[in-house]
N, C-alpha and C positions, 0 to 999 in steps of 0.2 A: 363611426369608429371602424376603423380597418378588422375584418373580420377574424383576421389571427388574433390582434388583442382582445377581441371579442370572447372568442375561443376560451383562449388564457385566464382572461376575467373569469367565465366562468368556472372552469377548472378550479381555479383559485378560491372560490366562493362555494367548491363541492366539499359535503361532511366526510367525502371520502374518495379515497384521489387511487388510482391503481398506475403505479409507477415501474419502469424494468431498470433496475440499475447495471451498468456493466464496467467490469472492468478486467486490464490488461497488462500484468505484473512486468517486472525487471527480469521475471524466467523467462518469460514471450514462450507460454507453454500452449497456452490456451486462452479463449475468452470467458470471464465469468458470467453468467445472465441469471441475473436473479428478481426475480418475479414479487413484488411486494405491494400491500394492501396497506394506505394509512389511512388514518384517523389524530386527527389534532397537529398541534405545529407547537414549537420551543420544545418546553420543558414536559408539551401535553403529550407528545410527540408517542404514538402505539403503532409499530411496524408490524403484519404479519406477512411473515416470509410463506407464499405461496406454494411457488415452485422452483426450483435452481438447477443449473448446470454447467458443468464447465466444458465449452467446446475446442478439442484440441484444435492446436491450428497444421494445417500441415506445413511440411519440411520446407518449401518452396516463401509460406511467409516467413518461417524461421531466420530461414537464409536472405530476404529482404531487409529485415528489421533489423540482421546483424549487420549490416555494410555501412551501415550508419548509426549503430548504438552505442553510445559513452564514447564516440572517438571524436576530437575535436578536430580532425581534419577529415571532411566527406565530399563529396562527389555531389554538389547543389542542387543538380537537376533530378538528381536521384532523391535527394531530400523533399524535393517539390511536388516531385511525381509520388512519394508514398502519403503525403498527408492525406491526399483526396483518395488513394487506391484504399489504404486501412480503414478508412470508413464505410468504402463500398465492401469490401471482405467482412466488418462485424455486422452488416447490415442484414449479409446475407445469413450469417450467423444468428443473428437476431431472427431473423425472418422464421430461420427453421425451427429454432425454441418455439417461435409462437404459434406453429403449426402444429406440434409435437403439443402443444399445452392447449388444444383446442381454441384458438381466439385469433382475432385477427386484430390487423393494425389500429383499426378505428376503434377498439375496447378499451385502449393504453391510452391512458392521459397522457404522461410523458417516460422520454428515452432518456436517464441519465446515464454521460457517457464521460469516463475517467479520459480514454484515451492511450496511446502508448507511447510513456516514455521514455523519450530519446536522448536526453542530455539533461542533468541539472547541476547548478554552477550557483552554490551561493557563495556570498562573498568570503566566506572565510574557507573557503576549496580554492576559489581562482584567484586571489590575492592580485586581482586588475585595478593600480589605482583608478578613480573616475568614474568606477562602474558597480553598478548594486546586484542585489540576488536576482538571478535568474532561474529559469526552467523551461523546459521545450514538450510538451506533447504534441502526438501529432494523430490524424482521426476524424478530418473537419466534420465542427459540427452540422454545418449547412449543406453537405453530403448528406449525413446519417439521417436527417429530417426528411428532405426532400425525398429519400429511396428510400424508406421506412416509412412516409406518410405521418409520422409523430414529432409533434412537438418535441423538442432535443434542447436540455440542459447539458453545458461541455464547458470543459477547459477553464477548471476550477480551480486551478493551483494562479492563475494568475492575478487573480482578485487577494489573495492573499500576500503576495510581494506586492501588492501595488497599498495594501492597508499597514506594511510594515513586516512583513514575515519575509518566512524563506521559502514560503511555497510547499513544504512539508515539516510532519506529517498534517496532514489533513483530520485526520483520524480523533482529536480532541475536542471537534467541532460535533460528530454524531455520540460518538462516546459517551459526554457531558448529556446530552439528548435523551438517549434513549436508556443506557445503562446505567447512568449514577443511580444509587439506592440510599437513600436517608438513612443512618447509621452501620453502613457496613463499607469500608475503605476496599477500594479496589484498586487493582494493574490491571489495565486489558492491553495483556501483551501478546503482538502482532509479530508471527514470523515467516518474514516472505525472505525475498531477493537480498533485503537490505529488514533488520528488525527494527522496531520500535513500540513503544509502548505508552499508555496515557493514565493520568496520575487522578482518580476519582477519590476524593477523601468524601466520607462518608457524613462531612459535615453540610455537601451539597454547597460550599463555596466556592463557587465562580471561580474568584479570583487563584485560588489553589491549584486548579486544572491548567496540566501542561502535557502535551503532547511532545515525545522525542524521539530521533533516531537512535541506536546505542551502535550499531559497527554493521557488520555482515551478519546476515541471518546463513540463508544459502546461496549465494551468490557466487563466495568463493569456491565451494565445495560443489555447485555444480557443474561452474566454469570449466575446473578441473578434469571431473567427470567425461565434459563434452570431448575436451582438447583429447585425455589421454585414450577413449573408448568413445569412440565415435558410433552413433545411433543410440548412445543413451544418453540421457538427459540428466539427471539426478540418480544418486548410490540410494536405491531403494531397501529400506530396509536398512540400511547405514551398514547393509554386509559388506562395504570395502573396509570402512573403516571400523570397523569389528574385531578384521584382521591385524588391523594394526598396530602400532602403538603410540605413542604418542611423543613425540622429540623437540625435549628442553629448550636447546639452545632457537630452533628455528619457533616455537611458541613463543617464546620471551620475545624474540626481533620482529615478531608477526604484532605484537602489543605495543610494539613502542614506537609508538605514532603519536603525536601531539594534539589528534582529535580525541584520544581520548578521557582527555585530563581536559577538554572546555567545558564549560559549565553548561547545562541545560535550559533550554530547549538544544537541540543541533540540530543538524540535520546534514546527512551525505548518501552517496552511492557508489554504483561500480566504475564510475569515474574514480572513487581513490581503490575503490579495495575490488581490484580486478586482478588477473592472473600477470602483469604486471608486477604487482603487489605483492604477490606471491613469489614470483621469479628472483625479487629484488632482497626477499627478505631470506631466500635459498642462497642466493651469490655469496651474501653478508657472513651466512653459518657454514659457509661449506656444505651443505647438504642438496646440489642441484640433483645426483645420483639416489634420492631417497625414495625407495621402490612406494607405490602409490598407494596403498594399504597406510604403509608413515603418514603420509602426507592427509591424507583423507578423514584420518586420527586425529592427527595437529589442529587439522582446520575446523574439525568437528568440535573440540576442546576448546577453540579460540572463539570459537562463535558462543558457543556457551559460557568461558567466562566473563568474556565482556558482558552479554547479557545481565546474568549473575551479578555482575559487578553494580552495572548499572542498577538496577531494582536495589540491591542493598542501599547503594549509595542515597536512591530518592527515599526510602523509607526508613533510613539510620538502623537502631534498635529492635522498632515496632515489631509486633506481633499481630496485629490486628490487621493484617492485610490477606484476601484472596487475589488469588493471581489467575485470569480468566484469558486460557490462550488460545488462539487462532492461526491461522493460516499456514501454508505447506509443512514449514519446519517442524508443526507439534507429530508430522506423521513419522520423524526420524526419530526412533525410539532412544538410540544413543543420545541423542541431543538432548531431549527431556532429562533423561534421565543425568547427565552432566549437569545441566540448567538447577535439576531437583537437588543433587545431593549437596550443593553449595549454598541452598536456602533452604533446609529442612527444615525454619518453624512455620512456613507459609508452607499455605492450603493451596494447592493447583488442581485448578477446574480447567472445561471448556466452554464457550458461550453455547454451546448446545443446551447447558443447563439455565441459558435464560432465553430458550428457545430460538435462538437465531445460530444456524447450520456454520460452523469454525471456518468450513469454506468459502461458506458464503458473504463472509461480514464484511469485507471489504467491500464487492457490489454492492450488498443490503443499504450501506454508510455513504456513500455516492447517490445511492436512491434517495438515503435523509437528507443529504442537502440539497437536492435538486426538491423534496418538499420544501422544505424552507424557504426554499428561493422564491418559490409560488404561491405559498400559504402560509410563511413566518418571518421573520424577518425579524421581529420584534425582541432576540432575547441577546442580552449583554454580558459580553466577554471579559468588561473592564476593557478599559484605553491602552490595547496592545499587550497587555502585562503576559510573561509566561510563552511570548508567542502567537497572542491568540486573538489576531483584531477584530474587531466585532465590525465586519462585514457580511454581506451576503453574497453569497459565493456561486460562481456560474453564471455561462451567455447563452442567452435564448436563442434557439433555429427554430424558425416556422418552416412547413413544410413548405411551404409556395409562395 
């Protein structure tokens, strides 16, 4: 037997697997590295979150990853040359974590690695007859293996368009996993780049779990941020748009988009609601003169009630739902708190309350599948329903 599968066997056949998951949002702020300890596989599935961090990236990756992000016309050579360079840049990333957490590479079973990406195109965004969903990361995994010395699960979103998805979210695959709870319905609602959220009914039916996009998390409102004040990244504090107020006519034109009346699952990105997106929906109102405090309002309120909308929408009536949130947007207080006062009989938590750090759930959820991939396999989605094919997701890099 070829000694990497050898390896892998074993791994695979360990009561307990030490995994680093990473991942590399649509902000392109930082890398996530989160440090995780399993035990069991499916439904068995018990993560403990070690240790985490997110390491910023500096301005020079910033500016590489923008030359070619959501733009459908780039510069190929430049496309070709960052797949192999990002993986050596999280590697070194990786490297440092694992210095800083006292361990070195041979401790880590394996490296699961989202990747960053750079374009996604499902069918119902690029309306190309002939052609199905697509999606682009880029991060080779057969870099990150070989200059990390770790086995490296990658490039997960394509296992999932090729079983009948769109490639996103991901997020319903560890969700169902690790957090469903037998009698208590949950949202674990994710708010990055682009939000979404996945649908746990507390009956622990399978088939009921669905994972979705709902519009822009912060995406728009960082973009903004970047363009109009440059060296910042995100309205910290949501102090721009604090000052602001919030304007009717360009709200209403920012909502009337046709994705947001298709029915669930979806899935999109900064490919539609880019500052583009923005510009377009300013032209339509009259409002390109609307000093940025406005604008940072609006977008703040848009993100929120689509949100809002959406969660109403998958749970009608009910009451019986917690709402358990994650990632960057819950630190925008205005945004919560928009999000909250439009669904006041739901309970809002964070997954901190079920011990897995809000920041870190995305990596921690990329580490779950990359267990699965090597220790489960076995647990069924139903035949596509909801989005959700019951595949096993991620391509294996040996180091050598």
């Amino acid at each position: 037997m070829n000694p990497h599968l050898a390896r892998l066997y074993a791994i695979a056949q360990k009561p307990e697997r030490l995994i680093v998951g990473l991942m590399s949002g649509t902000s392109v702020d930082g890398l996530d590295v989160a440090l995780c300890r399993f035990t069991g596989q499916g439904t068995s599935t018990r993560p403990q979150l070690l240790e985490f961090a997110t390491v910023p990236y500096e301005p020079s990756f910033r500016q590489n990853i923008k030359t070619v992000f959501s733009k459908r016309e780039v510069d190929l050579e430049t496309l070709t040359l960052l797949n192999p360079w990002v993986a050596l840049q999280h590697t070194a990333l990786v490297r440092q974590c694992l210095e800083n957490w006292h361990l070195t590479p041979n401790q880590v079973d394996l490296l699961a690695s989202h990747g960053q990406t750079i374009y996604h195109a499902p069918r119902r965004l690029h309306q190309r007859p002939g052609f199905g969903n697509a999606t682009l990361q880029i991060g080779d995994g057969d870099h990150l293996a070989v200059a990390t010395g770790i086995i490296t699960i990658s490039d997960f979103r394509q296992k999932h368009i090729a079983g009948g998805g769109e490639g996103a979210p991901l997020a319903a695959y560890g969700d169902y996993l690790i957090f469903s709870q037998a009698g208590q319905n949950r949202i674990m609602l994710n708010i990055g780049g682009i939000a979404n959220f996945t649908y746990l009914p507390g009956s622990l039916n399978a088939d009921e779990v669905f994972s979705t996009d709902v519009g822009p998390g912060n995406t728009l409102m960082d973009a903004l941020v970047q363009r109009a004040l440059p060296g910042r990244y995100f309205d910290d504090g949501a102090q721009i748009a604090r000052a602001g107020e919030v304007n009717g006519p360009l709200l209403a034109q920012l909502e009337n988009h046709p994705f947001f009346a298709q029915p669930f699952p979806k899935t999109t990105g900064p490919e539609l609601f880019s500052l583009a997106y923005l510009d377009a929906a300013c032209q339509a109102t009259g409002t390109t003169g609307l000093p940025l405090p406005h604008l940072m309002a609006t977008l703040n309120r848009f993100s929120a009630n689509r949100i809002a909308q959406a969660i109403g929408q998958a749970i009608g009536p009910r009451r019986d739902f917690v709402v358990f949130v994650s990632g960057g947007g819950m630190h925008n207080p205005l945004l919560m708190s928009n999000i909250q006062e439009q669904l006041p009989r739901l309970e809002f938590r964070t997954t901190a309350q079920l011990a897995i750090n809000p920041d870190a759930k995305e990596a921690v959820l990329f580490a779950v599948l990359a267990n699965e991939c090597v220790g489960g396999g076995r647990v069924s989605y139903g035949s596509g329903r909801n989005g959700i094919p019951s595949v096993s997701l991620g391509k294996i890099s040996f180091p050598g």
